[in-house]
C-alpha positions as a Markdown table, in Angstrom:
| # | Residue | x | y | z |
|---|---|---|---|---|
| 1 | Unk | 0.0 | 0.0 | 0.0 |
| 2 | Unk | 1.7 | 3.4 | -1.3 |
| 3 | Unk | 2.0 | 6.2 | 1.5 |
| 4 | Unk | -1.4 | 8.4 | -0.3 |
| 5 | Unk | -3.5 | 5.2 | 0.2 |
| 6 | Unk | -2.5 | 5.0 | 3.5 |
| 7 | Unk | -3.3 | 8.3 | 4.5 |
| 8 | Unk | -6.6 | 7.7 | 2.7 |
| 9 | Unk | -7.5 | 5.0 | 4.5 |
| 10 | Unk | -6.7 | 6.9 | 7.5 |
| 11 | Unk | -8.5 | 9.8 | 7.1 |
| 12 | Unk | -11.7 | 7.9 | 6.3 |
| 13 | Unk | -11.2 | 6.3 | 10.1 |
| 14 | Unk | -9.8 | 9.4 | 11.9 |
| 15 | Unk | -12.8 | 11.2 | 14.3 |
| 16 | Unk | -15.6 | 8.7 | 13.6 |
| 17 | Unk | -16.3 | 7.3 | 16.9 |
| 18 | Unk | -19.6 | 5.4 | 16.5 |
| 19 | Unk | -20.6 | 3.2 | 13.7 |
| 20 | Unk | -24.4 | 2.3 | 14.3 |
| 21 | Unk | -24.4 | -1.0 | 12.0 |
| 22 | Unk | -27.5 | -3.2 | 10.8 |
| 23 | Unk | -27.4 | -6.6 | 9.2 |
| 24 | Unk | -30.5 | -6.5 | 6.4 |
| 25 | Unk | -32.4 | -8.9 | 4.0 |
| 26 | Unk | -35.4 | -7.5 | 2.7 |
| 27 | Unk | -36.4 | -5.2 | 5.6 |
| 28 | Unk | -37.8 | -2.0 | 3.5 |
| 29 | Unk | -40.8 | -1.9 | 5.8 |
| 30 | Unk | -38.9 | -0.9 | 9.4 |
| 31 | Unk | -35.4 | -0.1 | 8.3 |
| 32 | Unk | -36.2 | 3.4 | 7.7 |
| 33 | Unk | -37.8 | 3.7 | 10.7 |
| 34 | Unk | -34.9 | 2.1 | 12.5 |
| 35 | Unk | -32.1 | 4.2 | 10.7 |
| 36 | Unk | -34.1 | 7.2 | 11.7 |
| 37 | Unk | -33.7 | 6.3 | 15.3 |
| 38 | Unk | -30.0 | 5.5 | 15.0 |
| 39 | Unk | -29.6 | 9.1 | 13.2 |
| 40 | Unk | -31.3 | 10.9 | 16.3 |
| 41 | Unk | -29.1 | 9.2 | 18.8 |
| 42 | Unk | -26.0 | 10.2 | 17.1 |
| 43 | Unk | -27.7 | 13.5 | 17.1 |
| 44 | Unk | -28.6 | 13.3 | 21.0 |
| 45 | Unk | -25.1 | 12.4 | 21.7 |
| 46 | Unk | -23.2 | 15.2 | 19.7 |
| 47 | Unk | -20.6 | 12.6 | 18.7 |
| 48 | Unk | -19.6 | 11.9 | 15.0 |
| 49 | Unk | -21.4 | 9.0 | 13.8 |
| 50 | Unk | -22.8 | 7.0 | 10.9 |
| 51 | Unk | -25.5 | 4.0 | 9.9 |
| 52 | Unk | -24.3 | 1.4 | 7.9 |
| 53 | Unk | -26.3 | -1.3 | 6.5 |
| 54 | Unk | -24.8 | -4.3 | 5.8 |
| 55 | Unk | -27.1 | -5.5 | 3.1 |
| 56 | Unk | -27.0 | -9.5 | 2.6 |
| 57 | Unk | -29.1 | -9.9 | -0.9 |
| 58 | Unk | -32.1 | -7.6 | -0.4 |
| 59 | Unk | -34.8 | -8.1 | -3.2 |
| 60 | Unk | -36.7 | -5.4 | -1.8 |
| 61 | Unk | -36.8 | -1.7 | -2.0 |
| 62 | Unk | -34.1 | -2.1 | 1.1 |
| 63 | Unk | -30.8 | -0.1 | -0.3 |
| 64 | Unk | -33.5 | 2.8 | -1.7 |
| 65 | Unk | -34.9 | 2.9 | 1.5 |
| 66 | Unk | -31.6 | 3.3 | 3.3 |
| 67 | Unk | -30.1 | 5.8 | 0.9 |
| 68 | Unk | -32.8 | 8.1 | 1.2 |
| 69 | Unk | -32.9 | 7.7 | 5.3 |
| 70 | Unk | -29.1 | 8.6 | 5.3 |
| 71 | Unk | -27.0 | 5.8 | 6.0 |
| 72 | Unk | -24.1 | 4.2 | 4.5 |
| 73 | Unk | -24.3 | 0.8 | 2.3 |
| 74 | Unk | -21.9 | -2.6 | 2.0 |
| 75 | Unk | -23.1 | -4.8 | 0.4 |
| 76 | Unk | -21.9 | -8.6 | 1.5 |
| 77 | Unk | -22.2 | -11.3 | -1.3 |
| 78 | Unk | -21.9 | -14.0 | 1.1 |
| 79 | Unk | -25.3 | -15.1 | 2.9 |
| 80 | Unk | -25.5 | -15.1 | 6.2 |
| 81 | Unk | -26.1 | -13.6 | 9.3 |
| 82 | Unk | -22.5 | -13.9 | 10.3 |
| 83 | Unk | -21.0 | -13.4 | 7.0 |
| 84 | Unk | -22.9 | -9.9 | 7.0 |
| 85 | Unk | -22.0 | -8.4 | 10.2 |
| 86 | Unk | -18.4 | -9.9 | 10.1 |
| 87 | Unk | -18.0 | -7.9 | 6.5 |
| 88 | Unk | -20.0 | -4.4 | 8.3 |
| 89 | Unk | -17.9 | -4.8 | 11.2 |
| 90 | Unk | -14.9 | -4.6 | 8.6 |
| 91 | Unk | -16.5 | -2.0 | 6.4 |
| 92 | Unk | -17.2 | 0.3 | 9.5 |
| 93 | Unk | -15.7 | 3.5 | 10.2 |
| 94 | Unk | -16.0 | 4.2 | 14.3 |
| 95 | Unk | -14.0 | 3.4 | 17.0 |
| 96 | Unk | -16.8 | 1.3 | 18.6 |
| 97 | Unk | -19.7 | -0.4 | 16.6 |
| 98 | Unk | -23.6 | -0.4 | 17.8 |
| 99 | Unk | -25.2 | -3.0 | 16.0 |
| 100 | Unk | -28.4 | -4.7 | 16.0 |
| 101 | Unk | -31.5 | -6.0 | 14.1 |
| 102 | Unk | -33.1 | -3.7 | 11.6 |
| 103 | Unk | -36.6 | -5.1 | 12.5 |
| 104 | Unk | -37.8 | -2.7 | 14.9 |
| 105 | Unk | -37.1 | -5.6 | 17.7 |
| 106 | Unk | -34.4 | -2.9 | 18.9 |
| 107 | Unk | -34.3 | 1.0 | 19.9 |
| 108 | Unk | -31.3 | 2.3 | 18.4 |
| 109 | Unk | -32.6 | 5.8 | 20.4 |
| 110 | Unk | -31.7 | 5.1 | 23.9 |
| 111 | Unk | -28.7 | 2.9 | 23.4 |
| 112 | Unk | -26.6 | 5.3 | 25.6 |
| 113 | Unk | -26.0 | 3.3 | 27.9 |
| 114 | Unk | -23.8 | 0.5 | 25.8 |
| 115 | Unk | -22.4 | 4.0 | 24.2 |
| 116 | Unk | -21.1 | 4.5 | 27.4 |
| 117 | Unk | -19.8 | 1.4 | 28.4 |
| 118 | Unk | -18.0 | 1.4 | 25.3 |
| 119 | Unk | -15.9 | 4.9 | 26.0 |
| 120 | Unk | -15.2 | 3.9 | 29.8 |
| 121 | Unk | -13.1 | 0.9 | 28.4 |
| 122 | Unk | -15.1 | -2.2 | 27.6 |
| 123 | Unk | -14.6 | -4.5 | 24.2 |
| 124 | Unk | -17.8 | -6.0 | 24.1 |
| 125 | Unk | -21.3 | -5.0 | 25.3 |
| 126 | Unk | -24.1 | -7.6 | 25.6 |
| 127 | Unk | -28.1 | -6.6 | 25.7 |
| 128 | Unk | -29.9 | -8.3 | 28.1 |
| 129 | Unk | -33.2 | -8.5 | 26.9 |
| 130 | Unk | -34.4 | -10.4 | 30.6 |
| 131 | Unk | -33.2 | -7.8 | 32.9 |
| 132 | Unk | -36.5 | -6.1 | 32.0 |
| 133 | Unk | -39.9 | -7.3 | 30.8 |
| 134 | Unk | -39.9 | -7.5 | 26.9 |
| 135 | Unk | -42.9 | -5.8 | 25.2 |
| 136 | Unk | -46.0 | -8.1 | 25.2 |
| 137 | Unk | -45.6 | -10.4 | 22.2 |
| 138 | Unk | -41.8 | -9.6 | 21.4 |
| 139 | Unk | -40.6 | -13.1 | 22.3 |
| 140 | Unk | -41.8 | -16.3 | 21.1 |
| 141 | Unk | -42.6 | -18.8 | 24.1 |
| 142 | Unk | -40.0 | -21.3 | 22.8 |
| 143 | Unk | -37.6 | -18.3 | 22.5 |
| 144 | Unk | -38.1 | -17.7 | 26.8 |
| 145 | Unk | -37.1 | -21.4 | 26.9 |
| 146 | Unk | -34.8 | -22.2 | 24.7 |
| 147 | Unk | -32.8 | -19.0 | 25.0 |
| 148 | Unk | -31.9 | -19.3 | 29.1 |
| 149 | Unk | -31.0 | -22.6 | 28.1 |
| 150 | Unk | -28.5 | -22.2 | 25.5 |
| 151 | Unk | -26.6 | -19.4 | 27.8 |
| 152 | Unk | -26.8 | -21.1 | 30.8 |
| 153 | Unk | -24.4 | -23.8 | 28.5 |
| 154 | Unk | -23.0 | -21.0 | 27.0 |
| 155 | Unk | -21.9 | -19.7 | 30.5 |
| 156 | Unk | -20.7 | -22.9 | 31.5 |
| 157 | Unk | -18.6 | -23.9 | 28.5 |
| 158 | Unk | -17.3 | -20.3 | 28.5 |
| 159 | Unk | -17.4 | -19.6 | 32.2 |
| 160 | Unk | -18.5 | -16.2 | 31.9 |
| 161 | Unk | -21.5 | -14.1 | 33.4 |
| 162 | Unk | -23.7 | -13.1 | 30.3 |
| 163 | Unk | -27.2 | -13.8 | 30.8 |
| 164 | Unk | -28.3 | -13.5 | 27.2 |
| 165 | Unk | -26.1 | -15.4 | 24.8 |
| 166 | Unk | -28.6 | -14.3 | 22.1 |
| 167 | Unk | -29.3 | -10.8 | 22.4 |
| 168 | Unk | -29.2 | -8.9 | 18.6 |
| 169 | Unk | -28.2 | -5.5 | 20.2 |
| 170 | Unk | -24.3 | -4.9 | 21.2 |
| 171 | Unk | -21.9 | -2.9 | 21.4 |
| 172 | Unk | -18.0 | -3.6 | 20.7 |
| 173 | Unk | -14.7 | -1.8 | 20.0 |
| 174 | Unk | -14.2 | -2.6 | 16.2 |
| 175 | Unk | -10.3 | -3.5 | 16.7 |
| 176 | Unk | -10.6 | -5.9 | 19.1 |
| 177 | Unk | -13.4 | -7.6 | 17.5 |
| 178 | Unk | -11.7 | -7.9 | 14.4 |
| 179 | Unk | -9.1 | -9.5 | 15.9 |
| 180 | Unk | -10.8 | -12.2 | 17.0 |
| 181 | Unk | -11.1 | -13.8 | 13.4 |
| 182 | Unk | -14.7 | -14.5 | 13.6 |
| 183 | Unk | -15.9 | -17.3 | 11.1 |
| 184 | Unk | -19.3 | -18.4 | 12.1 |
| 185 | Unk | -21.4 | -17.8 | 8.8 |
| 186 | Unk | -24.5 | -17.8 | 10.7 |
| 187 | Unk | -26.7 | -17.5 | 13.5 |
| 188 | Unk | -24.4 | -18.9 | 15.9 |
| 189 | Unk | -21.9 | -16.0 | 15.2 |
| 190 | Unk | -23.7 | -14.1 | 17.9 |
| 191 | Unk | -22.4 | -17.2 | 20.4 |
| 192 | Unk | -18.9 | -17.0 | 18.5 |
| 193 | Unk | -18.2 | -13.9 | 19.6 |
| 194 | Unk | -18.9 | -14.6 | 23.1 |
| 195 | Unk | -16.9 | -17.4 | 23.3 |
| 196 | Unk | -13.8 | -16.1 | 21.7 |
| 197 | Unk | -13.9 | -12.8 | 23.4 |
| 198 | Unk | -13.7 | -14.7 | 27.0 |
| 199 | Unk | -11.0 | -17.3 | 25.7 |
| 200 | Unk | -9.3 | -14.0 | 24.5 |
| 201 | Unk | -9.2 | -12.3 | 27.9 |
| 202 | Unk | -11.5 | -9.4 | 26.3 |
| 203 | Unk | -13.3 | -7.1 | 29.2 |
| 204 | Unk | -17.0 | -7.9 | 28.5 |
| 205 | Unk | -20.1 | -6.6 | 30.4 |
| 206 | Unk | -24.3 | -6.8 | 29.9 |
| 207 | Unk | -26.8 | -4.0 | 29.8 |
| 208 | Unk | -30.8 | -4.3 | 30.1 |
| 209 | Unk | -32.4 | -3.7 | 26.8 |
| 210 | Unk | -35.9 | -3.8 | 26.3 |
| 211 | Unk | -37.2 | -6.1 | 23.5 |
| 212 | Unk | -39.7 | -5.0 | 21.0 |
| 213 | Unk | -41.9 | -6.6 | 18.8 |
| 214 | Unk | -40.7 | -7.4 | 15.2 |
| 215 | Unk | -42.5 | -5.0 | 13.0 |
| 216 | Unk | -41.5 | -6.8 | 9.7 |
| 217 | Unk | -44.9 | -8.4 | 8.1 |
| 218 | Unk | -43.1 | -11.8 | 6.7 |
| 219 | Unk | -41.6 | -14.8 | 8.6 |
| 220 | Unk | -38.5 | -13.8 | 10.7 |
| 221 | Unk | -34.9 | -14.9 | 9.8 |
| 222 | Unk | -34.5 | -16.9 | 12.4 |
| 223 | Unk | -35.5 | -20.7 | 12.3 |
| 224 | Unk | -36.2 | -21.3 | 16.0 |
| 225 | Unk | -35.0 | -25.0 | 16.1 |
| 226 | Unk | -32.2 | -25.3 | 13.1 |
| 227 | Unk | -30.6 | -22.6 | 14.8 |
| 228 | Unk | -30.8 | -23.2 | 18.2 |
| 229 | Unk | -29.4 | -26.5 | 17.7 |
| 230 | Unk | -26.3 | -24.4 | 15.4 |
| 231 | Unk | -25.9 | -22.6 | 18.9 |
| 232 | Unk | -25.9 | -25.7 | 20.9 |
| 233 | Unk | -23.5 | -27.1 | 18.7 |
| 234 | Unk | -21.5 | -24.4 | 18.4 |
| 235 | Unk | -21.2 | -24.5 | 22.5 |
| 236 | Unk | -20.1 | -27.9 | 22.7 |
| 237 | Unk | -17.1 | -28.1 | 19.8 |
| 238 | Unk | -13.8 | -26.2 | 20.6 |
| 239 | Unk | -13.2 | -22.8 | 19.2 |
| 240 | Unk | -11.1 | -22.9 | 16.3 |
């Protein structure tokens, strides 16, 4: 890399110190809405900021939608939940990196808190959506079940304190999650990167987060049973 790259590279990092980043598949009807949100926070909290969407295949009026609401587009080839917020993560500008689920399940307005956990010196920030009473109808009854389950294993394989193993709102610094060499393609990336963070010695902590309903009109992502088992799974090998 000649010198002038270099300092262009730079200067495209230098001052941005929060990247509000959103994984999306065909979610024209609350991404909007949800980069909207993202935009006033960064507002609230007088920092430099941007929203990038991480778009995974989007059939849908998705990318028109975000363009118009403001935010900042890579587009990852590679399907998959991990594959797309492995290549935002990459593609992201700030010092630390918000991200979360562009379905409306998540207020990306009063995220401050993770902000601020964040500046005073954490890696890696972990919503937990039990620490206060989900929204009525924002979690599937197999999801209360099967989610306590797979972190009380996750907490025991990793022996670590994080009560929600599955929570699609946190925060990190981008370095040192980049470092980690995260390879999970899907769901279970958000248990990778618990489990390499504590085998790396990273300082993790948990914030409440309250849990809203998904606003999206179509099926949900998430197949409740394949990918639980891909967690489980995930728990029991050894990290690569």
């Amino acid at each position: 890399m000649t010198e002038e790259m270099q300092t262009i590279k730079q200067h495209k990092y230098n001052g941005v110190e929060l990247t509000i980043l959103m994984p999306c598949l065909n979610e024209e009807k609350t991404l909007g809405s949800c980069i909207d949100e993202a935009m006033a926070y960064l507002d609230k909290a007088g920092c430099r900021g941007e929203v990038l969407i991480a778009d995974n295949g989007s059939s849908d009026n998705s990318l028109s939608v975000a363009r118009q609401h403001g935010a900042r587009i890579a587009v990852c080839h590679e399907k998959g939940y991990g594959n797309a917020l492995r290549f935002g993560l990459k593609k992201a500008y700030g010092r630390y990196v918000i991200f979360g689920d562009c379905d409306m399940s998540y207020d990306f307005f009063h995220i401050e808190e993770m902000h601020h956990r964040l500046k005073s010196g954490y890696d890696l920030v972990i919503g937990n959506r039990f620490a206060k009473t989900p929204a009525r109808d924002a979690m599937p009854f197999s999801h209360r079940l099967g989610v306590p389950f797979l972190s009380w294993a996750g907490r025991l394989r990793y022996h670590c304190h994080i009560k929600d193993f599955h929570c699609g709102l946190r925060g990190c610094r981008r370095e040192a999650l980049n470092a980690l060499k995260l390879t999970a393609p899907g769901m279970e990336f958000a248990t990778e990167i618990i489990g390499k963070a504590c085998d790396s010695g990273l300082k993790i902590t948990q914030v409440p987060v309250i849990l809203r309903p998904d606003g999206r009109d179509g099926k949900p992502h998430l197949r409740t049973v394949r990918d639980g088992f891909r967690h489980l799974f995930f728990i029991i090998k050894p990290l690569k």
